[in-house]
C-alpha positions in Angstrom: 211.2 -14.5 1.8 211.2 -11.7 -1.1 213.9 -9.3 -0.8 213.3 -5.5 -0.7 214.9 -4.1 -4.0 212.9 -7.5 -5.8 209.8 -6.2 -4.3 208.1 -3.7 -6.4 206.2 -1.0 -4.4 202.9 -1.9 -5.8 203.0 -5.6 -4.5 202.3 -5.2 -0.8 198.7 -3.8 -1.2 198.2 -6.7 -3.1 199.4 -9.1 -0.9 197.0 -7.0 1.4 194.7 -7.8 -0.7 194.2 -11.3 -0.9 195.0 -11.9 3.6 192.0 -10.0 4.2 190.0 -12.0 1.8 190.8 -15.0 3.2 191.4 -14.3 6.5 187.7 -12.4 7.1 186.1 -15.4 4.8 183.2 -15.8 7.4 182.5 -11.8 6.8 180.9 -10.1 3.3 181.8 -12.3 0.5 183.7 -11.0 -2.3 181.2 -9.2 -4.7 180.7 -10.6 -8.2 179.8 -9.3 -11.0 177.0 -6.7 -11.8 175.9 -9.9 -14.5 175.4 -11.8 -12.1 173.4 -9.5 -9.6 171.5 -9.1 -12.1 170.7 -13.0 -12.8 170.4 -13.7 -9.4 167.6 -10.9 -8.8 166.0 -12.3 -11.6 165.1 -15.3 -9.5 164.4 -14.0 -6.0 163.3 -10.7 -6.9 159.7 -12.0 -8.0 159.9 -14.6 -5.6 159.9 -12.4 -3.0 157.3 -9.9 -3.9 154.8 -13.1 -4.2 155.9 -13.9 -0.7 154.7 -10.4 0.0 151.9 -11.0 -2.0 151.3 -13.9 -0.2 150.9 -12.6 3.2 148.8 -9.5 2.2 146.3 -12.0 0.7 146.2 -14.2 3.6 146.8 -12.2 6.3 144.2 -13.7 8.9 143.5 -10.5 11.2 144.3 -12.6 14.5 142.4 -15.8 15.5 138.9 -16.2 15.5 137.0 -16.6 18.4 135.2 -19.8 19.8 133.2 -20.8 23.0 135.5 -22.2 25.0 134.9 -25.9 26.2 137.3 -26.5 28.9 138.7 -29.5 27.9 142.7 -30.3 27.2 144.0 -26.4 26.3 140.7 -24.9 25.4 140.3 -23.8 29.4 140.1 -20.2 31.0 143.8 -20.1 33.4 144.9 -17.5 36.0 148.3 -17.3 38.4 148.1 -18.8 41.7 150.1 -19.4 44.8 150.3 -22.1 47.4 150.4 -20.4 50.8 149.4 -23.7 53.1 150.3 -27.1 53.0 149.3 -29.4 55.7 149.7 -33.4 55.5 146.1 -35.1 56.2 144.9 -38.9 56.4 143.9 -39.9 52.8 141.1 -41.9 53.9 139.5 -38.2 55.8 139.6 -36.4 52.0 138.9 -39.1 49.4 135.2 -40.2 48.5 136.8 -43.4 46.2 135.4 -46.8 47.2 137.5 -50.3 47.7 136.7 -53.1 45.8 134.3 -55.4 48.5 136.5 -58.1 47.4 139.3 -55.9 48.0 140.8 -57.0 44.5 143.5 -54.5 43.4 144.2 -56.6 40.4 142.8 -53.7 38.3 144.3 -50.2 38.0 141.1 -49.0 39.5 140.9 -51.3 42.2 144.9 -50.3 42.9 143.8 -46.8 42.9 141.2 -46.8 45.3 143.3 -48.6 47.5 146.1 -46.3 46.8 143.5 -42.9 48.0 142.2 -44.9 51.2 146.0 -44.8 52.7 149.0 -42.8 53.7 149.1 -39.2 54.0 147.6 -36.9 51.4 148.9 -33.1 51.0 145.9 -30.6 51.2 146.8 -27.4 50.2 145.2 -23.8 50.3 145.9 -22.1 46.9 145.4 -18.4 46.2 144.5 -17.2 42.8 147.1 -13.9 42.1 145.5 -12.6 38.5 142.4 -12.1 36.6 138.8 -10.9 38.7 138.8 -13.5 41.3 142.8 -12.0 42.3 142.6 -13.3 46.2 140.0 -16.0 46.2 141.2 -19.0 47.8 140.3 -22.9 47.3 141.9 -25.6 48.8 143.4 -28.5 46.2 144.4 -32.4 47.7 147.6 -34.1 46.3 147.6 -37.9 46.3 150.5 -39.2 47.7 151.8 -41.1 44.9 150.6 -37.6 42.1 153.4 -36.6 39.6 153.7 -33.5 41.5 153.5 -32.5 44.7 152.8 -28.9 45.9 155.0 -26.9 48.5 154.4 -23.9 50.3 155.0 -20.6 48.5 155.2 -22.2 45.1 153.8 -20.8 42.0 151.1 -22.6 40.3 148.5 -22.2 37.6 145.1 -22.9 37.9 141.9 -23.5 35.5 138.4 -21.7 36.0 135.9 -23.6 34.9 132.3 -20.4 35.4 129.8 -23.3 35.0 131.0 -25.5 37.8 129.8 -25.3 41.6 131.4 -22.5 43.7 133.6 -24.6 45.6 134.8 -27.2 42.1 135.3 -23.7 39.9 139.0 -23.0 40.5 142.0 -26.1 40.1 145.6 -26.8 40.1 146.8 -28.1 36.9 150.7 -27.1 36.6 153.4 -25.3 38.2 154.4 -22.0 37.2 157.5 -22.0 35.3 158.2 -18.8 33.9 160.7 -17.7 35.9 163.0 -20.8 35.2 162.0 -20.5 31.8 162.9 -16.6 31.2 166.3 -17.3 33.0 167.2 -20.0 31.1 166.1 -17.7 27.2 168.2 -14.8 29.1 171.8 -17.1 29.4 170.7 -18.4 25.9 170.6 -15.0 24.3 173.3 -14.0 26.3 175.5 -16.9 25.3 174.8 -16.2 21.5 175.5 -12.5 21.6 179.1 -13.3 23.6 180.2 -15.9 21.2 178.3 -14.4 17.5 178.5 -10.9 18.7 177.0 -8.8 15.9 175.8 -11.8 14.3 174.6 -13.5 17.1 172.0 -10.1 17.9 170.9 -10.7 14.3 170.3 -14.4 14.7 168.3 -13.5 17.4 166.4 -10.9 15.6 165.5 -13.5 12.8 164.8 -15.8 15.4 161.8 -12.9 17.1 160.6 -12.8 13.2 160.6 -16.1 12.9 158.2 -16.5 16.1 156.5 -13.4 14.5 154.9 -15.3 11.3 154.1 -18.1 13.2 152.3 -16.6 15.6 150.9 -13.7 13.7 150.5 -15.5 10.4 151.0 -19.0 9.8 148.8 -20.3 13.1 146.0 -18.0 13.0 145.6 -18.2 9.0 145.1 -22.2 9.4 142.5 -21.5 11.9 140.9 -19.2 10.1 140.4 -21.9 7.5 143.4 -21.3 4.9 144.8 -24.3 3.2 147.6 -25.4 5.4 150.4 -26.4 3.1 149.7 -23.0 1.0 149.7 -20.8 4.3 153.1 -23.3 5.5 154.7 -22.6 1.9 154.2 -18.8 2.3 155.6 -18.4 5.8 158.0 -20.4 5.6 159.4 -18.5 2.8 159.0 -15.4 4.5 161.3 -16.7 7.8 164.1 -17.9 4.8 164.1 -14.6 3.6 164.1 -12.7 7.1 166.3 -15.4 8.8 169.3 -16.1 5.9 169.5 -12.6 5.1 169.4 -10.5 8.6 172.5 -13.6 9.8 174.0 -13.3 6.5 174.1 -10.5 4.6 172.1 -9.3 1.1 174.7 -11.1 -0.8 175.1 -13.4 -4.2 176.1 -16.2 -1.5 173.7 -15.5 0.5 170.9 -15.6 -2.4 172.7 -19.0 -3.6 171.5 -20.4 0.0 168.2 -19.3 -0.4 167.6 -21.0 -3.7 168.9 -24.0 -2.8 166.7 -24.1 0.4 163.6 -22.7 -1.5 164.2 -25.9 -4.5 164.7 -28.0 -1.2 161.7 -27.1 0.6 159.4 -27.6 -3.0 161.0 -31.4 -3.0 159.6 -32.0 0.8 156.6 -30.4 -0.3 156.0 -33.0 -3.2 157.4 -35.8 -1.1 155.0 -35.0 1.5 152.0 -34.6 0.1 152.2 -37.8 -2.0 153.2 -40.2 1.2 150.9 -38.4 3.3 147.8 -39.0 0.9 149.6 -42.6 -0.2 149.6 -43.6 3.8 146.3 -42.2 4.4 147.4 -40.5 7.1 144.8 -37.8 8.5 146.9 -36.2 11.0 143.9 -36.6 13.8 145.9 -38.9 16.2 146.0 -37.6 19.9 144.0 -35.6 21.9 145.1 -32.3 21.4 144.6 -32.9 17.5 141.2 -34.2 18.2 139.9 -31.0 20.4 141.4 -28.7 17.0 139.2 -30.6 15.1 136.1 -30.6 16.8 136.5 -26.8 17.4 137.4 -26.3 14.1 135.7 -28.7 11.3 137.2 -26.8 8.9 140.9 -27.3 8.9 142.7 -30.0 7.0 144.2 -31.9 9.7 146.0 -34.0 6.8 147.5 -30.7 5.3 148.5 -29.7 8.7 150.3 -32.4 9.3 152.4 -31.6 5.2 152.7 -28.1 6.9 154.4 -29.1 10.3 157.2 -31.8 8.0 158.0 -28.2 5.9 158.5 -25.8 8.5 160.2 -28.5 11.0 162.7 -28.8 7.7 163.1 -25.4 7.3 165.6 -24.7 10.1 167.8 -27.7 9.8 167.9 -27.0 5.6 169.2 -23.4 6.4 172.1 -25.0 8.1 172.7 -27.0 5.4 172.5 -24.6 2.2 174.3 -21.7 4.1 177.3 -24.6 4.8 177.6 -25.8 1.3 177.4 -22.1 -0.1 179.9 -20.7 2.4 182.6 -23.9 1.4 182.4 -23.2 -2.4 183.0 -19.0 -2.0 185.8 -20.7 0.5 187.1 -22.9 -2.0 187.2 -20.4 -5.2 188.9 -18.1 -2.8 191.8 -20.7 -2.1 192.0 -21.3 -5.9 190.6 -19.2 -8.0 191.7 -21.2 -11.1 189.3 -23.9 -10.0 186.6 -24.4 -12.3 183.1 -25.6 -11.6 182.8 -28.6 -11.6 186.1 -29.0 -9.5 184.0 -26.6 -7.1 181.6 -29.0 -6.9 183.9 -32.1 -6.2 185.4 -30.8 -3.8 182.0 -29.2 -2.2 180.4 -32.3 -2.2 183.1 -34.3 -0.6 182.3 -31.5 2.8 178.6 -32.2 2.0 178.9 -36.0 2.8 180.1 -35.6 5.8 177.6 -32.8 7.0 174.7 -34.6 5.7 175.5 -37.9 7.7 175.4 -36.1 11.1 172.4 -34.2 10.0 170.2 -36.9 9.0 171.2 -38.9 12.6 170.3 -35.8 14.4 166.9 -35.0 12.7 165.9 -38.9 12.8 166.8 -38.9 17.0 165.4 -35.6 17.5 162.4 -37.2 16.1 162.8 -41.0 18.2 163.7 -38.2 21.2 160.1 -37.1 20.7 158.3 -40.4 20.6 160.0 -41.6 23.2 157.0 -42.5 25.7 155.2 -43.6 23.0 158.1 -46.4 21.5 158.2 -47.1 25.1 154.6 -48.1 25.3 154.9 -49.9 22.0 158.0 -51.8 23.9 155.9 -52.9 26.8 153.4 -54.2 24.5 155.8 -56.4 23.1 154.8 -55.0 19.3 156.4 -56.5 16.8 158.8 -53.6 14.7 156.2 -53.8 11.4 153.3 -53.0 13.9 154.6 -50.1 15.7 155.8 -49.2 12.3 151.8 -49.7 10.9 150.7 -47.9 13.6 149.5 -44.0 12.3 150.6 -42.3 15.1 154.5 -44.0 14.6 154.2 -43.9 10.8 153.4 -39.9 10.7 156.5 -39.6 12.6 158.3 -42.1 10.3 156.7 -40.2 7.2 158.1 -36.7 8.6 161.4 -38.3 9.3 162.1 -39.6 5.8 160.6 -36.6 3.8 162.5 -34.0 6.0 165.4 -36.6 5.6 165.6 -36.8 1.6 164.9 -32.7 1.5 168.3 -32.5 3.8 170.0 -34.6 1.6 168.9 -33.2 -2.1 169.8 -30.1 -0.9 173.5 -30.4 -1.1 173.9 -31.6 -4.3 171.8 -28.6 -5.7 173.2 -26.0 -3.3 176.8 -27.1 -4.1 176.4 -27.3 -7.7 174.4 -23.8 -7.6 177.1 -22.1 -6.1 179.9 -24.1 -8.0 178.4 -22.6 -11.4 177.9 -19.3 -9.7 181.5 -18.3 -8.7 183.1 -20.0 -11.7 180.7 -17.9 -14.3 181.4 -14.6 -12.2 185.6 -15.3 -12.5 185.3 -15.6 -16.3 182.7 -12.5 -16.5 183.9 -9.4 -18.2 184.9 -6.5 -15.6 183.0 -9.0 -13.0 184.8 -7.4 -9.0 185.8 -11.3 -8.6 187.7 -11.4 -11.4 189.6 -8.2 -10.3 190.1 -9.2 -7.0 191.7 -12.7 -8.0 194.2 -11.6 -10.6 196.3 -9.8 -8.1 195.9 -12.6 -5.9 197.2 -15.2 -8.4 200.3 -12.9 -9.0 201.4 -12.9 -5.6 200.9 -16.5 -4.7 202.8 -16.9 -8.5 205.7 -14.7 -7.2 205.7 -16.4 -3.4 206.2 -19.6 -5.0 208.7 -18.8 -7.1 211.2 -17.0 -4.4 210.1 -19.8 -2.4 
């Protein structure tokens, strides 16, 4: 410990000094130089006006209208409520036929055995929304259905205008919303708790987010725009919006967005040569299928490139911010460090966070296909088939580009920011520089009453 008469007046402030700038690390960084502002807007400052530019030119104006065909999606829905429930012999309700033979070999001998006994569950739904608010139709459950309708529950139901009277109106799911809104409430509540002023801006940039997807990025692709340019686009716009609402306008900050923005071109590249190298068209399942037949126009292939880059996009945040945040930590512990001591000892952290974010993005994805592996399983496939297979191998092909994106991105973020800091300690008149020369002092003097 210093003693008084050995401690000049002018030291304490500067001891003052350098706690608060390491002990509110996770707040505004430091600012460096005006140089370096400059340099840095250089970059982002054209890259963010064609962003602008970007969205101006492709603004789609909202979806464009088609004739609905009632298949999958693509159907007319209304609220409804169960209000009876009464159990009834299958045999009095189902029209199916048993096999003469009575084979239930088949699935469709199985089933028709299946309707012909126990008890079946008719129920009177009332639709609650739209013009037909208090019409009623009743709606029989198999005994062995998925899901099985109770009294007062909330349901939603399909109109299909062309059918018969009595066929027009049908259960196909429960209404969740109520589950659903409670569950986003404790989520938003839990952020804002825990992040408090950063937490109500993550979930701002979170409503923006949702914001150019919904207003931009889907109804521009429908609307006939090429995918992966519309993708590029947006998905720079949420960077922008997200890093800087969570993290401040700052030269870190910036750093974080170059790095994800090199990042994100590298999984663009990737993806569209494996993509077009794998011949995969994106047109796999049935929900795929309907786009394409209501839309001939879109490039189910460069949808596919679009989903791997905005399915990156939030994981490569993560990352960049990380690796950014651990250099401005580690020139703050030692100024002296130069840059491409920053960057050992950045990359070192970066090993270790790209290892658990690769095994989470790869069983995020396996999470996903889980049905589908399963089905592969009972099959009894053979690991290069399932792997063939186009449906498995888009998965596989988003998995690995996403993958190499996450992991490029460190070395480029860490060595960004490395050369960043340690340019701005030796500019002239840079704030860094002026903040850490008082700092060193102190430490100096510490070390040497120590």
């Amino acid at each position: 410990m210093t003693s008084p008469q050995n401690d000049p007046a002018p030291q304490p402030p500067q001891g003052h000094t350098h706690t608060h700038a390491h002990t509110h690390s996770h707040g505004p960084a430091a600012p460096v130089s005006r140089h370096l502002r400059k340099v840095i807007a250089a970059v982002l400052i054209p890259f963010a006006t064609a962003v602008v530019v970007g969205l101006i030119a492709f603004w789609p104006g909202g979806v464009p209208d088609h004739e609905r065909t009632g298949v999958g999606f693509d159907r007319q829905t209304q609220d409804g409520k169960v209000v009876q429930v009464v159990k009834v012999d299958c045999a009095d309700v189902n029209a199916a036929q048993v096999p003469p033979t009575g084979d239930t070999s088949t699935p469709s001998g199985r089933e028709a055995v299946n309707e012909q006994e126990g008890e079946c569950a008719k129920a009177t739904v009332e639709v609650t929304s739209g013009d037909d608010k208090g019409r009623r139709f009743v709606e029989v459950v198999q005994p062995d259905a998925p899901r099985q309708l109770k009294e007062g529950q909330g349901v939603v139901v399909a109109y299909a205008p062309d059918a018969p009277r009595d066929l027009q109106y049908s259960v196909i799911d429960v209404n969740r919303k109520i589950p659903m809104a409670l569950l986003a409430g404790i989520f938003a509540l839990a952020v804002v708790l825990v992040g408090r002023m950063r937490g109500v801006m993550a979930l701002v940039a979170l409503a923006v987010s949702f914001a150019v997807l919904t207003l931009f990025i889907l109804p521009a692709i429908l609307q006939g725009s090429n995918p992966l340019v519309v993708a590029v686009i947006g998905a720079s716009a949420i960077m922008l919006a997200a890093l800087y609402m969570c993290h401040g306008v700052t030269a870190r900050t910036s750093v974080a967005v170059i790095g994800t923005l090199i990042s994100l071109l590298l999984i663009g590249l990737l993806g569209s040569l494996f993509i077009g190298w794998a011949s995969l068209s994106g047109n796999t399942d049935d929900n795929t299928g309907l786009i394409k037949g209501l839309y001939p126009d879109i490039d189910m292939s460069g949808l596919l490139l679009a989903g791997v880059i905005i399915g990156s996009l939030g994981v490569l945040d993560d990352v960049t911010v990380t690796q950014t945040s651990a250099v401005w930590e580690l020139h703050q512990a030692d100024p002296e460090m130069g840059w491409k001591g920053l960057y050992r000892a950045g990359i070192r952290i970066g090993r270790d966070h790209i290892a658990s974010v690769v095994n989470t993005l790869v069983l995020a994805y396996a999470g996903a296909a889980l049905p589908l592996l399963l089905l592969f399983s009972i099959a009894q496939s053979s690991v290069g088939t399932v792997a063939n297979s186009e449906l498995v191998a888009e998965e596989i092909v988003r998995t690995l580009v996403g993958s190499i994106g996450l992991v490029a991105s460190v070395p480029v973020t860490t060595v960004l920011a490395a050369l960043v800091v340690s340019a701005d300690r030796a500019g002239p008149g840079g704030a860094q520089a002026a903040t850490a020369a008082p700092a060193r002092t102190g430490r100096g003097r510490r070390r040497k009453k120590g």
